[in-house]
C-alpha positions in Angstrom: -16.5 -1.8 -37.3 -14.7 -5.1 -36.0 -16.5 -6.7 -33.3 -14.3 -9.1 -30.5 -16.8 -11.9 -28.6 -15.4 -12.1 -25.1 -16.4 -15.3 -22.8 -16.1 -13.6 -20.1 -18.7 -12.1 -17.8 -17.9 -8.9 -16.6 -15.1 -5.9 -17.2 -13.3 -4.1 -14.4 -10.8 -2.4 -16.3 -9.3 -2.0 -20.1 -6.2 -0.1 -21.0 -4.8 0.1 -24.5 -1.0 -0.2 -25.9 -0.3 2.9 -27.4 3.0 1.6 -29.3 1.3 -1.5 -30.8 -2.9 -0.9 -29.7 -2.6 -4.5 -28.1 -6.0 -4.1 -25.6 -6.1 -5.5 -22.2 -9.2 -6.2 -20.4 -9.8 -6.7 -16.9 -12.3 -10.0 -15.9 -13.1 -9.3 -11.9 -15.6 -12.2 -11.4 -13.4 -14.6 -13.4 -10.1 -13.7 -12.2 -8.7 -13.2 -15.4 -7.4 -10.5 -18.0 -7.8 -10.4 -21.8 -4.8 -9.6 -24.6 -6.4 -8.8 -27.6 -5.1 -7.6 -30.9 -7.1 -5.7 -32.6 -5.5 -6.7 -35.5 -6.1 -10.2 -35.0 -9.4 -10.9 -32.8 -9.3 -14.6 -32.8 -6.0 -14.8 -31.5 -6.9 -13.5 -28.2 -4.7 -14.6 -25.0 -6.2 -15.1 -21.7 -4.5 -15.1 -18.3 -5.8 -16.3 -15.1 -5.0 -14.5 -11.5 -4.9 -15.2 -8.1 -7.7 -13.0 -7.0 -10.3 -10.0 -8.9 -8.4 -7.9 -11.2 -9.4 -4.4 -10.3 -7.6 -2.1 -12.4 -4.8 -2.3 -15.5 -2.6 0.2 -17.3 0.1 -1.0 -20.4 3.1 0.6 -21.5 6.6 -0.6 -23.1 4.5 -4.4 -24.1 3.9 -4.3 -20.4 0.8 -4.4 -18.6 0.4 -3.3 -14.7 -2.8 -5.6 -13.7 -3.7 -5.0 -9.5 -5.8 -7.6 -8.0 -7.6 -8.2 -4.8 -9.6 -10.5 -2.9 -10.5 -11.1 0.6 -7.6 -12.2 1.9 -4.7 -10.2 -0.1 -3.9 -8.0 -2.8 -1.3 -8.4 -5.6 0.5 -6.3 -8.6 1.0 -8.2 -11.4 3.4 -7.2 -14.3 2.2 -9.3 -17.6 4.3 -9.3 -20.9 2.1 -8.4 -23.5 4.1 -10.1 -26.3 4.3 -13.6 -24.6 1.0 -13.4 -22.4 2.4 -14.4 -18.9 3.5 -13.1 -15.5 6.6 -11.5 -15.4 6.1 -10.7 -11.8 3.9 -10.7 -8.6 4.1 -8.1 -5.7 2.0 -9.1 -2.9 0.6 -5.6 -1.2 -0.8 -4.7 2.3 -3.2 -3.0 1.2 -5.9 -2.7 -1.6 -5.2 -0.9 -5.1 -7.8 1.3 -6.3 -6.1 2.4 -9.7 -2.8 2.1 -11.6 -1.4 4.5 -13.9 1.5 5.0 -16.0 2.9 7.7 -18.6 6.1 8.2 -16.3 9.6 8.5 -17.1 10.8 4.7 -17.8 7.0 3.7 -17.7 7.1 3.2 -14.0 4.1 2.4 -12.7 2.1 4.3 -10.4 -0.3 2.5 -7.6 -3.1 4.7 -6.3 -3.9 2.6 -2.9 -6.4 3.0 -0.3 -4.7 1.8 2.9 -8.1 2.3 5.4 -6.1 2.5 8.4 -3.6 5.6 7.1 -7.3 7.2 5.7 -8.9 6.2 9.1 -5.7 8.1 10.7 -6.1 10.8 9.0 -9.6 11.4 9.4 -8.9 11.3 13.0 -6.5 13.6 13.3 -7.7 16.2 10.8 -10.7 17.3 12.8 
Protein backbone atom coordinates (compact mmCIF):
# COMPACT_ATOMS: atom_id res chain seq x y z
CA UNK A 1 0.00 0.00 0.00
CA UNK A 2 1.15 3.58 -1.15
CA UNK A 3 0.78 6.14 1.45
CA UNK A 4 0.24 10.21 0.23
CA UNK A 5 1.39 12.84 3.30
CA UNK A 6 -1.10 15.63 3.06
CA UNK A 7 -0.11 19.21 4.75
CA UNK A 8 -3.27 19.96 5.23
CA UNK A 9 -5.38 19.82 8.33
CA UNK A 10 -8.72 18.62 7.77
CA UNK A 11 -10.92 16.78 4.77
CA UNK A 12 -14.42 17.85 3.84
CA UNK A 13 -14.75 16.04 0.77
CA UNK A 14 -12.79 13.54 -1.79
CA UNK A 15 -14.07 12.36 -5.02
CA UNK A 16 -12.07 10.17 -7.42
CA UNK A 17 -11.61 10.35 -11.50
CA UNK A 18 -12.94 7.31 -12.69
CA UNK A 19 -11.29 7.80 -16.40
CA UNK A 20 -7.72 8.44 -15.07
CA UNK A 21 -8.20 7.79 -10.78
CA UNK A 22 -6.74 11.49 -10.36
CA UNK A 23 -8.16 12.04 -6.44
CA UNK A 24 -9.36 15.33 -5.30
CA UNK A 25 -9.56 16.21 -1.73
CA UNK A 26 -11.51 18.82 -0.15
CA UNK A 27 -9.31 21.22 2.70
CA UNK A 28 -12.33 23.21 4.60
CA UNK A 29 -10.23 24.95 7.22
CA UNK A 30 -7.54 25.83 4.69
CA UNK A 31 -9.49 26.79 1.86
CA UNK A 32 -8.00 24.65 -0.43
CA UNK A 33 -8.43 21.25 -2.57
CA UNK A 34 -5.83 18.59 -3.28
CA UNK A 35 -5.05 16.80 -7.09
CA UNK A 36 -3.33 13.81 -6.42
CA UNK A 37 -2.21 11.08 -8.75
CA UNK A 38 -2.00 8.15 -7.41
CA UNK A 39 0.32 7.31 -9.72
CA UNK A 40 2.68 9.89 -8.84
CA UNK A 41 2.17 11.06 -5.01
CA UNK A 42 4.83 13.62 -4.95
CA UNK A 43 3.58 15.50 -7.70
CA UNK A 44 0.50 16.63 -5.95
CA UNK A 45 -1.23 20.09 -7.00
CA UNK A 46 -2.82 22.28 -4.66
CA UNK A 47 -5.39 25.01 -5.24
CA UNK A 48 -6.53 27.69 -2.95
CA UNK A 49 -10.33 29.02 -2.75
CA UNK A 50 -12.15 31.88 -1.83
CA UNK A 51 -13.98 30.42 1.10
CA UNK A 52 -14.37 26.41 2.81
CA UNK A 53 -14.71 23.86 0.30
CA UNK A 54 -17.59 21.81 1.28
CA UNK A 55 -18.22 19.21 -1.09
CA UNK A 56 -16.43 17.96 -4.69
CA UNK A 57 -17.40 15.46 -7.45
CA UNK A 58 -14.93 14.89 -10.91
CA UNK A 59 -15.83 13.71 -14.14
CA UNK A 60 -14.52 14.37 -17.85
CA UNK A 61 -10.73 15.84 -16.01
CA UNK A 62 -13.22 18.11 -14.40
CA UNK A 63 -13.76 18.62 -10.85
CA UNK A 64 -17.10 20.41 -9.36
CA UNK A 65 -15.65 21.95 -5.91
CA UNK A 66 -18.68 24.12 -3.86
CA UNK A 67 -17.48 26.42 -1.27
CA UNK A 68 -18.94 28.59 1.37
CA UNK A 69 -18.21 31.01 3.99
CA UNK A 70 -19.94 33.59 5.93
CA UNK A 71 -20.60 35.88 3.55
CA UNK A 72 -21.18 33.88 0.07
CA UNK A 73 -21.10 30.70 -1.58
CA UNK A 74 -19.33 29.72 -4.81
CA UNK A 75 -19.13 26.69 -7.49
CA UNK A 76 -16.04 26.22 -8.78
CA UNK A 77 -15.15 24.18 -11.98
CA UNK A 78 -11.23 22.99 -11.72
CA UNK A 79 -9.35 21.32 -14.69
CA UNK A 80 -7.83 18.43 -13.32
CA UNK A 81 -5.04 18.17 -16.01
CA UNK A 82 -3.78 21.84 -15.55
CA UNK A 83 -4.83 22.33 -11.78
CA UNK A 84 -6.70 25.79 -12.06
CA UNK A 85 -10.07 27.42 -12.11
CA UNK A 86 -11.89 27.15 -15.18
CA UNK A 87 -14.85 28.87 -13.65
CA UNK A 88 -16.61 30.53 -10.57
CA UNK A 89 -20.41 30.72 -10.03
CA UNK A 90 -21.27 32.79 -7.18
CA UNK A 91 -24.65 31.19 -5.44
CA UNK A 92 -27.43 32.60 -3.11
CA UNK A 93 -27.49 30.13 -1.21
CA UNK A 94 -25.33 27.41 0.49
CA UNK A 95 -24.39 23.91 -1.32
CA UNK A 96 -24.66 20.94 0.78
CA UNK A 97 -23.51 18.25 -1.90
CA UNK A 98 -22.54 18.02 -5.65
CA UNK A 99 -22.96 15.08 -7.76
CA UNK A 100 -22.45 14.03 -11.17
CA UNK A 101 -22.87 10.71 -13.38
CA UNK A 102 -25.33 12.74 -15.74
CA UNK A 103 -25.65 12.84 -19.36
CA UNK A 104 -22.65 15.21 -20.57
CA UNK A 105 -21.37 15.11 -16.83
CA UNK A 106 -23.50 18.04 -15.86
CA UNK A 107 -23.27 18.67 -12.62
CA UNK A 108 -25.76 18.45 -10.07
CA UNK A 109 -25.98 21.02 -6.85
CA UNK A 110 -27.92 19.66 -3.88
CA UNK A 111 -28.55 23.28 -2.03
CA UNK A 112 -30.20 24.15 1.13
CA UNK A 113 -31.81 27.54 0.51
CA UNK A 114 -33.27 28.06 4.46
CA UNK A 115 -35.75 30.50 3.42
CA UNK A 116 -37.50 28.01 0.45
CA UNK A 117 -37.14 25.04 3.50
CA UNK A 118 -38.41 27.73 6.10
CA UNK A 119 -41.38 28.17 3.47
CA UNK A 120 -42.14 25.08 3.22
CA UNK A 121 -42.19 24.14 6.66
CA UNK A 122 -44.73 26.79 7.04
CA UNK A 123 -47.00 25.97 4.73
CA UNK A 124 -46.94 22.16 4.97
CA UNK A 125 -48.51 22.04 8.43
Amino acid sequence: MRAITLTYSLIGDIAIDPAGGTLVVTHPCDSAVSILDPNDPAGAGVITLDGDPVAVAVAAGRAFVTTTSASHAVAYVLDLDTGTVVSAHPLEFAITGVLTGLPAAQPVLQAMDTDVVAERQSTAV
